[in-house]
N, C-alpha and C positions, 0 to 999 in steps of 0.2 A: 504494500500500500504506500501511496503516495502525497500525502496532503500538501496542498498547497496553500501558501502565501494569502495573508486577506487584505492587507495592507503593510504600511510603513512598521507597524506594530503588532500586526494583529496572526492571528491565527489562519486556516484555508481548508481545503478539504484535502479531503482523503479519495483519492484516486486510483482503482485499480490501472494496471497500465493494459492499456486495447489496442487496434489500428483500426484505421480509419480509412474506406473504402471509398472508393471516386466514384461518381456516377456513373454506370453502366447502363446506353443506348439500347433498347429493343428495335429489335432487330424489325427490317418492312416486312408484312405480311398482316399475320393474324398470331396473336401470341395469349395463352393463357397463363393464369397463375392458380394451382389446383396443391389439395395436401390429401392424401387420404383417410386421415381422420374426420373427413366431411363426407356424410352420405350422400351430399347433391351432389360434389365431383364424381366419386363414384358411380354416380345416377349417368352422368354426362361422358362417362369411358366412350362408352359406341359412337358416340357424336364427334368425340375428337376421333376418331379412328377414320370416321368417315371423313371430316374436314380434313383432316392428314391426307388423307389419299386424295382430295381434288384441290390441294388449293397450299400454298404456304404456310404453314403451320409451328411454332414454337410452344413447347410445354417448360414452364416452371415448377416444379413439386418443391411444398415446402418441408415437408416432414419424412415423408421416405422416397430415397435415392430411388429406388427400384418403381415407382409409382410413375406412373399409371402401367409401365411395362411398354405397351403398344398401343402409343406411340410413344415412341422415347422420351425420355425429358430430361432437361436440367436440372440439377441437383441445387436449388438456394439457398446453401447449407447456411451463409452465415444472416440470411434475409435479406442481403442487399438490396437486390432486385426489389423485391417487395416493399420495401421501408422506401429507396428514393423512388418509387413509381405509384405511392402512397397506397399501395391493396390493402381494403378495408375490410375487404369480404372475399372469400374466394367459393365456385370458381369466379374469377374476374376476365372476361375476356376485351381483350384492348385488337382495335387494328391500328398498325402504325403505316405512315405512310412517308416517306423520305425521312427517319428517322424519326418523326414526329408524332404523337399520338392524336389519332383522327376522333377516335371516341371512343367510349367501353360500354360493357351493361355487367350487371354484379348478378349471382347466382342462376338460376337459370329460366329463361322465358325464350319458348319455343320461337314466337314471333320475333324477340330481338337476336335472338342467335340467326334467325335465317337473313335479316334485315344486313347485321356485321356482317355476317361472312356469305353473302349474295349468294347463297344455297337454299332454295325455296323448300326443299323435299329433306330438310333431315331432319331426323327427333323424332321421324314415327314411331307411335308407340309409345313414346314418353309422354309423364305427364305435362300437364299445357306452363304449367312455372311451379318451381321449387325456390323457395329461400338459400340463400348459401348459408356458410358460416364461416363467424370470424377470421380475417385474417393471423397468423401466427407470430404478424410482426406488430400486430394491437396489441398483443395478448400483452392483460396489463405483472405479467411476472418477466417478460423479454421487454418491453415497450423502454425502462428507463434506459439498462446498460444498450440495446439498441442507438438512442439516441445519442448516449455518450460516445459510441463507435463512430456514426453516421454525422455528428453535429460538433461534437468535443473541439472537433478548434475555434469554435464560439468563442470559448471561453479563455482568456488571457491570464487568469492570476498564477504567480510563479508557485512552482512546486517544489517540497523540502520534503527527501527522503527519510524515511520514520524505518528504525527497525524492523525487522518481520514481528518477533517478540516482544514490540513494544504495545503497550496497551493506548488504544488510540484517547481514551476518555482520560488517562493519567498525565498521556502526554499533553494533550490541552491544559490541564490544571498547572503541572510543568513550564509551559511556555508564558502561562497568564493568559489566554484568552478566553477562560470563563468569567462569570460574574460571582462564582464563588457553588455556583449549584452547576451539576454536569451538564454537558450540550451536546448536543447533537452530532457525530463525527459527518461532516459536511463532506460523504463522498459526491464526485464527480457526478454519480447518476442520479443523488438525490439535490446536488444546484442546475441540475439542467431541468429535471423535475420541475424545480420549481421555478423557472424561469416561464413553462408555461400558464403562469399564472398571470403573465402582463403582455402587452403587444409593444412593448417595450423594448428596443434591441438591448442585450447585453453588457455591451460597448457604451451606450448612452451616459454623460454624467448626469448623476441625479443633484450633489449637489455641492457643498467646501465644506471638511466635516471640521468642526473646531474640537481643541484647540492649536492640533498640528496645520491644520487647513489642510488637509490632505484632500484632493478630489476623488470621490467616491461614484463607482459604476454602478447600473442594475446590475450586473455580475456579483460587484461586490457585498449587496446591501441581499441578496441571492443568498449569498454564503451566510453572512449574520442570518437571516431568517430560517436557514435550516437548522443552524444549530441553535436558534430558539425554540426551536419546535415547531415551526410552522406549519401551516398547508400552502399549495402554492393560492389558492385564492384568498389570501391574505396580504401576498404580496405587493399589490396595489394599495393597501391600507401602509403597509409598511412605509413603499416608496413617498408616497405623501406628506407622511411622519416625519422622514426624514427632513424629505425638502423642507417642512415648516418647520423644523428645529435649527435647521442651518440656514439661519435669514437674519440680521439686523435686528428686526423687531421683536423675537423670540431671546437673541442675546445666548446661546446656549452655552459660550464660554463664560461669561459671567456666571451663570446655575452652575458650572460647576465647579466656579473659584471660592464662592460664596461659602460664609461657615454655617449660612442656615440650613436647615435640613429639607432643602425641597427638590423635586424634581418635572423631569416632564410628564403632565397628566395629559391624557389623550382623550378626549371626547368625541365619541364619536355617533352618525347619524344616518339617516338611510334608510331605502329598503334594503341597502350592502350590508346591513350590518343583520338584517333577520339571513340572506341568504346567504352568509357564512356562518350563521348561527350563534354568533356575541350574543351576553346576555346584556340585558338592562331590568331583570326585573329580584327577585331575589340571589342575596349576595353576590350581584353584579360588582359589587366595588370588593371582593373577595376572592375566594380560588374557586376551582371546579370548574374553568369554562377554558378550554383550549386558545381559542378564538384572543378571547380579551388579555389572556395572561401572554401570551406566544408575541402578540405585535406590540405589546409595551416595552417586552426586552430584549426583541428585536434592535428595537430604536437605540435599547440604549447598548447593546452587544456591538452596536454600528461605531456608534460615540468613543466606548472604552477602547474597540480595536484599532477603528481607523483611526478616531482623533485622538487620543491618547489621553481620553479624561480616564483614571483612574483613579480611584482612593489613596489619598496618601500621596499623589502629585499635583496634580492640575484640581483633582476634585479633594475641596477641603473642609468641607461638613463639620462641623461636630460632633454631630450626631448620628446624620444620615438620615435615612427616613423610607417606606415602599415604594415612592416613586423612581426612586435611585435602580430598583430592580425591576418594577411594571407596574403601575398604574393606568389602566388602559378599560374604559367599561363603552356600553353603548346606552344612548336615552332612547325610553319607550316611545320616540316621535311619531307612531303611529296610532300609540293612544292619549298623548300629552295633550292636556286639556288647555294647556296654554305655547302650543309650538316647543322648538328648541334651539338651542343655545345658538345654531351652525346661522340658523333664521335670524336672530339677533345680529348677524356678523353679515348680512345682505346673501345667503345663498340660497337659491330658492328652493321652495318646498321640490320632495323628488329626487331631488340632488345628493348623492352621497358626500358626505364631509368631513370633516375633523378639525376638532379644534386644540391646540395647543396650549394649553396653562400652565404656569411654572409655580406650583402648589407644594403642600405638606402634606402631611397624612389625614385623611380626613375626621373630624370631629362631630358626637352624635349628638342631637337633640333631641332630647325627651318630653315631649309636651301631650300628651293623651288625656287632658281635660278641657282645650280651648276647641270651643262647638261656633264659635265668630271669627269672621277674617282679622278683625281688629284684634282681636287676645290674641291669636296666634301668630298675625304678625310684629306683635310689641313681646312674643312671647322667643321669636326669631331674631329678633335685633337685639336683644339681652343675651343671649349668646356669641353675635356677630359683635358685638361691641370688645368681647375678649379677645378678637383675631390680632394675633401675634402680641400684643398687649392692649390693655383697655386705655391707657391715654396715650394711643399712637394712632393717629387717624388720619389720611387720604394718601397714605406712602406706599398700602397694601390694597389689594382685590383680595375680592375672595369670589367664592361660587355654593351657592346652595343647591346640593342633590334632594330636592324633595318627593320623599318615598308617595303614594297614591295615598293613603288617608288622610295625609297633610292636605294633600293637592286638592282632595274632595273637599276639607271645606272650606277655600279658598272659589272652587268650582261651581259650589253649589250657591253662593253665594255673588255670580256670573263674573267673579275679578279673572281678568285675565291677566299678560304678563305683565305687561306694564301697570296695573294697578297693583298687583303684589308688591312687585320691586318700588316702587314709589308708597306702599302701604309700609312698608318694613322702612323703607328710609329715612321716613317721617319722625320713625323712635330711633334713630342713629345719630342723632344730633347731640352736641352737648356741651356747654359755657366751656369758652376757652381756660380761664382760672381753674375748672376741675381738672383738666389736660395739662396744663403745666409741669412744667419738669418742679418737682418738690413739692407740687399740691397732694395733701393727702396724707403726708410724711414719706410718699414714693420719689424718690429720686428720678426715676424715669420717667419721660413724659416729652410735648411737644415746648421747641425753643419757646423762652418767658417773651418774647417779640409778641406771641398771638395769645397771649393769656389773655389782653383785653376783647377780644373778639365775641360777644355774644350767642352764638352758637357756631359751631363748627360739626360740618357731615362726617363721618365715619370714611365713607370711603367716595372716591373721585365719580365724575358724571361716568358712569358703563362700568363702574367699575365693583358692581355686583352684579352676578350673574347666576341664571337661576336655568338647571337641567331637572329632567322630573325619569326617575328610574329608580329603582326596587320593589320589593315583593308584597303584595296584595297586602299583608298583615302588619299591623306594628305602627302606631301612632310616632315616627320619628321621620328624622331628614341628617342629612348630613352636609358639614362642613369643610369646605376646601380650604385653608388659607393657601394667601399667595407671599409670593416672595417683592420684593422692591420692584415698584410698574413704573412706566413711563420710561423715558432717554437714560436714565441711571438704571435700572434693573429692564423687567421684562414687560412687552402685553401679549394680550391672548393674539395667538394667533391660527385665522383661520385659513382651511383652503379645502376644495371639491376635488374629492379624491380622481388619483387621475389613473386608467387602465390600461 
């Protein structure tokens, strides 16, 4: 095995070593592609025996050399043929015409086989169409290394020979390219895998990853998402991820110069997100969902390899926090009674999205007696008042996850978003003197400049933000705080995932 290189820092896959075959022309005439593990080929012996004797004829067998017998055939032992002439189904009959292919029909129908090969009278006695079956170059247990044989110089990242006896998952921990839990050994067959997950060439930069600024490929950002665990239709969420973490406005070096413990939260929206199967509804913001945990630390597996934010260099925490490993959930925007966050940021309904926040861990509120929007939103802003400290106010965002029975009686009560978020902001106010640095006997607090100010907001114009996801049960909501917003720290940022 051979893994390869993922960057300036980082880890690569593991490649068995293969070759890689050139295209090979069919020949002019009439050529099929037959295996005898298919009854319908076998149905069609007579037919090629007959086509054989009046007309130009080529057999392909994929599975036994000796198959069909009479008329001879080509042996496709390693599926060449089949893989670059794309046979989906056999038998497949193609007629080629000056090298070229004129046209095919897939399993068998009397009328198109006599139509191809301008023989009105064969097939008697067969029946009128039989189904084929699978090609053997589909078959999804040959389909990956296939592609690695057939497509593998796609792929550019350099390769570092590994013992035969080395253990592929020790040696990643070995080099540093985990996050501290094992990963994926990123072979060759499972980044080409997953490269069918975007129409995205390989080669493509996705985007400058900080704080090495290293340029990052789909290839590359491929390899992080296998050893995250991906599937490839996640890949698209990834890709997205990335680009909006490596942007100016996101700041992604600063999150991880920073000693607070935040990271990147990923929020995501869609019908992309029900048909890769994220949750948003119980312990969405938790474990147990492949989907949601897999593209949080994809992102950040991108980060630690390519751009060399690690622990303990570039990334300098205190603390730390889950976002540092995956933070990553979807909002139930198909049942949110007041839209979602992606909507707030101008993307329109339909549109899959994600938005990027540079958050803590999230904090829960427990309110299971307020039956009015008003108690519950004075009941919401006595909590958001604590975000990062109570006399620190418009330095931070934050974002409220509010679970469904919050949301119901804000709903039932006809507020939508913007009445929430402006119902809750209303109790976020409060005398600059109580905020002062030393009011209170706290030392910490806002410069004594704005003590005379008679009320000051909590937090800046957009800069609460309200997603609505978790599980039917449970009078609670949860709390994101954010890290430093605006030109000195981070904002949210959004973008429509791109495939």
């Amino acid at each position: 095995m051979r893994p390869g290189d993922v960057g300036n820092n980082g880890a690569g896959y593991v490649r068995p070593v293969g070759t890689t075959t050139a295209t090979t022309p069919l020949p002019d005439g009439l050529v099929v592609v037959v295996k005898e593990e298919c009854e319908t080929c076998q149905t069609v012996v007579p037919v090629l025996r007959e086509v054989a004797g009046r007309t130009a004829l080529t057999v392909f067998t994929q599975d036994n050399a000796a198959f069909p017998g009479d008329p001879a055939a080509t042996h496709d032992a390693d599926l060449g043929i089949s893989w670059h002439h794309d046979i989906e189904t056999v038998p497949t009959l193609i007629k080629v015409r000056d090298g070229r292919e004129v046209e095919r029909t897939v399993g068998w129908s009397v009328g198109e086989w006599r139509r191809i090969t301008g023989l009105d009278d064969i097939g008697e006695g067969l029946p009128t169409m039989r189904p084929g079956c699978g090609s053997m170059s589909v078959d999804p247990d040959r389909v990956d290394a296939l592609r690695v044989r057939f497509g593998g110089s796609a792929l550019a990242a350099r390769r570092i020979d590994v013992a035969a006896a080395e253990d592929p998952l020790e040696m990643m921990f070995a080099r540093g390219w985990t996050d501290g839990l094992p990963v994926v050994p990123p072979t060759e067959e499972r980044v080409m895998q997953m490269l069918t997950g975007t129409s995205r060439a390989p080669g493509d930069v996705v985007a400058t990853v900080p704080p090495d600024l290293v340029d990052i490929s789909v290839e590359k950002v491929a390899i992080a998402a296998v050893m995250a665990g991906c599937r490839p239709e996640y890949l698209p969420w990834v890709l997205t991820a990335v680009e909006a973490a490596c942007t100016d406005e996101f700041n992604m070096h600063g999150l991880l110069a920073t000693t607070m413990p935040v990271g990147p939260v990923i929020v995501c929206s869609g019908p992309g997100t029900r048909a890769i199967g994220m949750n948003s509804g119980g312990n969405a913001l938790g474990q147990g969902n492949r989907a949601n945990l897999t593209i949080g630390r994809a992102l950040q597996l991108v980060i630690r390899n390519f751009g060399g934010g690690r622990p303990g260099e570039v990334d300098r925490a205190t603390h730390g926090g889950p976002a540092k490993i995956s933070f990553c959930f979807a909002e139930a925007d198909d049942t949110s009674p007041f839209g979602r966050l992606a909507g707030e940021h101008g993307i329109a309904d339909g549109v899959d999205a994600l938005t990027l926040f540079a958050g803590e861990g999230p904090h829960c509120v427990v309110d299971q007696l307020s039956r009015t929007p008003d108690s519950l939103a004075r009941s919401l802003a006595l909590k958001l008042q604590a975000v990062n400290h109570p006399k620190l106010v418009l330095a931070f965002d934050a974002i409220v996850v509010m679970g469904p029975e919050h949301a119901r009686v804000f709903g039932d009560a006809g507020w939508g978003r913007d009445e929430i978020v402006a119902g809750i902001t209303d109790h976020l106010h409060r005398p600059g003197a109580e905020l002062a640095r030393g009011a209170g006997g706290v030392a910490e607090g806002i410069p004594e400049a704005f003590a005379q100010a008679d009320s000051l907001p909590k937090f800046r114009p957009g800069g609460l933000m309200l997603t609505y996801a978790g599980g039917g049960a449970g009078l609670f909501s949860q709390i994101i705080g954010g890290w430093v917003n605006g030109d000195m720290g981070s904002r949210p940022t959004t973008r429509a995932v791109t495939y």
